[in-house]
N, C-alpha and C positions, 0 to 999 in steps of 0.2 A: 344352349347359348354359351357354350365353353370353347370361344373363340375370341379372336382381337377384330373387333368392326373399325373400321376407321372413316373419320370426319375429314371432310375438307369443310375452314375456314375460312372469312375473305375480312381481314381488316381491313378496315380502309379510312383514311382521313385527307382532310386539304390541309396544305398542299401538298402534305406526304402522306403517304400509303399504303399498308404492309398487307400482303396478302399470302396467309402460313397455308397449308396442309396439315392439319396437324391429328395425331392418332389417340385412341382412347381403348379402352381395355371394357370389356363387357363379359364377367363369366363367373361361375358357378364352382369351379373346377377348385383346387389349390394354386398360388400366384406362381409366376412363372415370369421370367426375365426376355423382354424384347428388346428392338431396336426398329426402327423407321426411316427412308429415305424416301423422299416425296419429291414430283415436279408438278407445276402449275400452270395455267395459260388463264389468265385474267383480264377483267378492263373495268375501269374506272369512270368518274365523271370530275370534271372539275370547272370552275369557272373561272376566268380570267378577267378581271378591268382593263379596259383598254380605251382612253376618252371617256364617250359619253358610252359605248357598247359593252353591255356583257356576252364575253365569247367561250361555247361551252365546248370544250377538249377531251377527248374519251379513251385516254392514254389507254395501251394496251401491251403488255409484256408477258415475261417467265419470269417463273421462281422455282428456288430450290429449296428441300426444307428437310434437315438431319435429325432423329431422336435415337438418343441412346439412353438405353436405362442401367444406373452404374450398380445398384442393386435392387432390393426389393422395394427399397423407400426414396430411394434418391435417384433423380434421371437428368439430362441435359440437352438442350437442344440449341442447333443453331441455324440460322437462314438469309437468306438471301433475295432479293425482288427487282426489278427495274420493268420502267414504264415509258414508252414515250408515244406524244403525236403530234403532230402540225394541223395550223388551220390558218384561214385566211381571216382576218378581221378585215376592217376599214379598209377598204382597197386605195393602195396595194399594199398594204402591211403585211405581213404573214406573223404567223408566232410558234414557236418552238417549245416542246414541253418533253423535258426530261427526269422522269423522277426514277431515285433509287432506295435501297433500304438495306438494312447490316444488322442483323443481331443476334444476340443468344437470351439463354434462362437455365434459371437452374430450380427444380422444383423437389418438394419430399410430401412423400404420401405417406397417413397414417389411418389405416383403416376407408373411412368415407370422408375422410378429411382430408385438405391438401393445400400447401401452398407455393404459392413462386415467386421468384425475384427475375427479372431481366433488365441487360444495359440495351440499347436499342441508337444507333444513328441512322439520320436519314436525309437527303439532300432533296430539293425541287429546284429546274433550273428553268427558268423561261424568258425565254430571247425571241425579240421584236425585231422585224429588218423590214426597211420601207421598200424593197425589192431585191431579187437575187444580184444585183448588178451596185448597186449603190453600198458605198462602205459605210456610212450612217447606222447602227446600229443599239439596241441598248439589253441589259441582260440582266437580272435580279434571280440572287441565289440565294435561298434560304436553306438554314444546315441546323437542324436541330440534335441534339445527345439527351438522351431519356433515360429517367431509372423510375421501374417499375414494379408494383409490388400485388399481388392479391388471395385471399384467403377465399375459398369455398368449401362447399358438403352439398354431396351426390348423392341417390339410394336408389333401388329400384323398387319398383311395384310390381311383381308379374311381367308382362313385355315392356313395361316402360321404365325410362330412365328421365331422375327431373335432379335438377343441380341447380343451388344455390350460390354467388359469390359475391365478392365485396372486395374493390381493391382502392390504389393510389397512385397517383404519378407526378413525377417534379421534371420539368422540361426545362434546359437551356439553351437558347437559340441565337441564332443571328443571323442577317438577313445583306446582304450584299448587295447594292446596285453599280451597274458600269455603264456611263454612256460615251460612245464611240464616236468619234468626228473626227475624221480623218482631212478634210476639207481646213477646219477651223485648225486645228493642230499647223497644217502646213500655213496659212495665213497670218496668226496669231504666235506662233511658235511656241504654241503648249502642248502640252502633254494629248496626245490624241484617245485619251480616257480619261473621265472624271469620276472616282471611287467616292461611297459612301457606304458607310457601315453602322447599322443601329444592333442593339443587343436587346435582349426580354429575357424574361425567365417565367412560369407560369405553375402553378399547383391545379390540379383535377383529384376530385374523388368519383365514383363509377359504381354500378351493382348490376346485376345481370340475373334472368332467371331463366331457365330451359326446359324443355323438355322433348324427348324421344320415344318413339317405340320400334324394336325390333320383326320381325320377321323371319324366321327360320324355313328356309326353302327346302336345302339338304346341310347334309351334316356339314357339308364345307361351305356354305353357302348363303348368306343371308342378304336382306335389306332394312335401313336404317335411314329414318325419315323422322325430323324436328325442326321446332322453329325455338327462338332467343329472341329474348327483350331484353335490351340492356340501354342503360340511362347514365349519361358523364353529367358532373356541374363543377366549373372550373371556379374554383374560390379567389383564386391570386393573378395577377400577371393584368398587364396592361389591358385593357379592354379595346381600345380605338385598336391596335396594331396586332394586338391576337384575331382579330377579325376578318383582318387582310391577311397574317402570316398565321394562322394557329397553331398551336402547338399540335404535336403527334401526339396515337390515340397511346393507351396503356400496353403496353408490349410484355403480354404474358402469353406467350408458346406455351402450348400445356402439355404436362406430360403424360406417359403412358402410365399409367398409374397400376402399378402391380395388386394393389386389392380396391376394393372401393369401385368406384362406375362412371369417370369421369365423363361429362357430355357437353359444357358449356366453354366456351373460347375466351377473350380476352372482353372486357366487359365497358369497353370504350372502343369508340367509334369514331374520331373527331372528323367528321369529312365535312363539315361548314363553318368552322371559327363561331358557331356560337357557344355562348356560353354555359347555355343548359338544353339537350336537347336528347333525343334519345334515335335507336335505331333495329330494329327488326329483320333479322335472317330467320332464313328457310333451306334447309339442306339435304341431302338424299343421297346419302353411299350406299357402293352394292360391292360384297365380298365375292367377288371371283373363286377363291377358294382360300386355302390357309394364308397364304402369302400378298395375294393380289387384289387392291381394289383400286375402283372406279369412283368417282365423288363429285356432284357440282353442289353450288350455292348461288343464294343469290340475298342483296342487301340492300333496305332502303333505306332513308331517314325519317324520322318522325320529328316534327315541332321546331323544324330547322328555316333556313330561307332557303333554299333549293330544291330541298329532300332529293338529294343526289342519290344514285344509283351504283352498285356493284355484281360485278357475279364473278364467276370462278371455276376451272372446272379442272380437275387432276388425276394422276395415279399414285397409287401408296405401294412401295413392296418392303411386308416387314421380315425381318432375318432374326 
């Protein structure tokens, strides 16, 4: 087992996102210096208020996702994600769902211990039109900026690999609505959009537990099969309005950890604006050979109102 396996991840939260690729180091051998570039094809679940209807939107995009390791202790990564779908509520409404995601991290590994910091923005946009022809419209943007933080320890048993973490997050957000009347504006002589702008800011603490085991096929060759429990409780932040808007989950990209056996992802989840709730992945990458893997996931919620769904599925090639 003196090769690099790599993980595909799927964060995900409402109304924003993030869905990494992200790569882990497994071996035996003396540490050795990589790097990673990953793409992804993902979908999500979300729900939308709309009246008296809730209308459930299964946004689907790419993502991109860069690790470099600057030495044997320190690595960096950054990524990328966008999502969107349309759907039809209350006829003839339609509703429009665009979400995206922006971020880095910077992590240091000391032996089986590790940790990381990451800045993280993300935007959700969803716009309402009462038909393709009608200029009546309305749009609500929320745009959050996150800083993230989290400490773990990994170790292996023989083929498996079990990881420990414990992290935090401080979110500051704001939330835009625009309604359009184009009709009213020419009649009234006002402004043919009416803005509103509310602000939050929100703290979360998070812990996670993993585990893995390995499969050795051929020398170049392996499979890598685990599942994660990880549990957020948000302490701070409005309660009524993080509900509707919640904060994004903990945005910890992990890195490739030059010694030690990293296997566990970022240890929040926030896909339902509650406030305590926890969430369950299951994943399976296959090493093609030294360079080249394959990886899906997939994520549910646990103790939430929705218990929304995620999955994930990608390639890794590391250099």
């Amino acid at each position: 087992m003196n090769k690099n396996n790599n993980l595909l991840y799927t964060l995900g939260f409402k109304p924003f996102s993030v869905v990494f690729i992200t790569s882990s180091s497994y071996f035996i051998s003396p540490a050795t210096l990589a790097s990673n570039v990953a793409v992804n094809h993902s979908q999500l679940e979300q729900y939308v208020s709309f009246q008296d209807e809730e209308v459930l939107l299964k946004p689907v995009g790419e993502g991109v996702f860069l690790s470099l390791d600057l030495n044997e202790h320190w690595s960096a990564s950054l990524d990328y994600q966008t999502w969107q779908d349309k759907q039809q509520a209350i006829s003839p409404v339609s509703i429009d769902l665009s979400l995206t995601s922006l971020g880095g991290s910077i992590s240091y590994v000391q032996d089986n211990w590790y940790a990381s910091t990451s800045l993280g923005f993300s935007e959700d946009e969803v716009s309402y039109r009462a038909n393709q022809n009608s200029s009546d419209s309305s749009q609500e943007t929320t745009q959050v900026t996150a800083l993230s933080s989290l400490v773990g320890y990994n170790w292996l048993n023989g083929n498996w690999i079990f990881d420990l973490s414990m992290g935090a997050q401080y979110a500051d957000w704001s939330v835009k609505n625009i309604m359009f009347n184009a009709q009213l504006a020419q009649d009234d002589k006002e402004p043919p959009a009416n803005i509103s702008i509310s602000k939050e800011d929100s703290s979360s603490i998070n812990a996670g537990i993993s585990a893995a085991r390995y499969w050795e096929l051929t020398q170049n060759q392996g499979v890598l099969a685990g599942v994660m429990l990880s549990w957020s409780y948000q302490f701070s932040g409005e309660a009524k309005q993080t509900t509707k808007n919640p904060p994004p989950p903990t945005r910890t990209v992990r890195s490739q950890p030059t010694r030690g056996h990293d296997i566990s992802n970022t240890t929040s989840r926030a896909t339902s604006g509650d406030d305590n709730y926890g969430q369950i992945t299951t994943f399976v990458s296959y090493d093609i050979n030294n360079n080249w893997s394959v990886a899906i996931d997939t994520s549910i919620e646990i103790a939430s109102n929705n218990n929304n769904q995620s999955w994930a599925v990608g390639v890794n090639y590391s250099f």
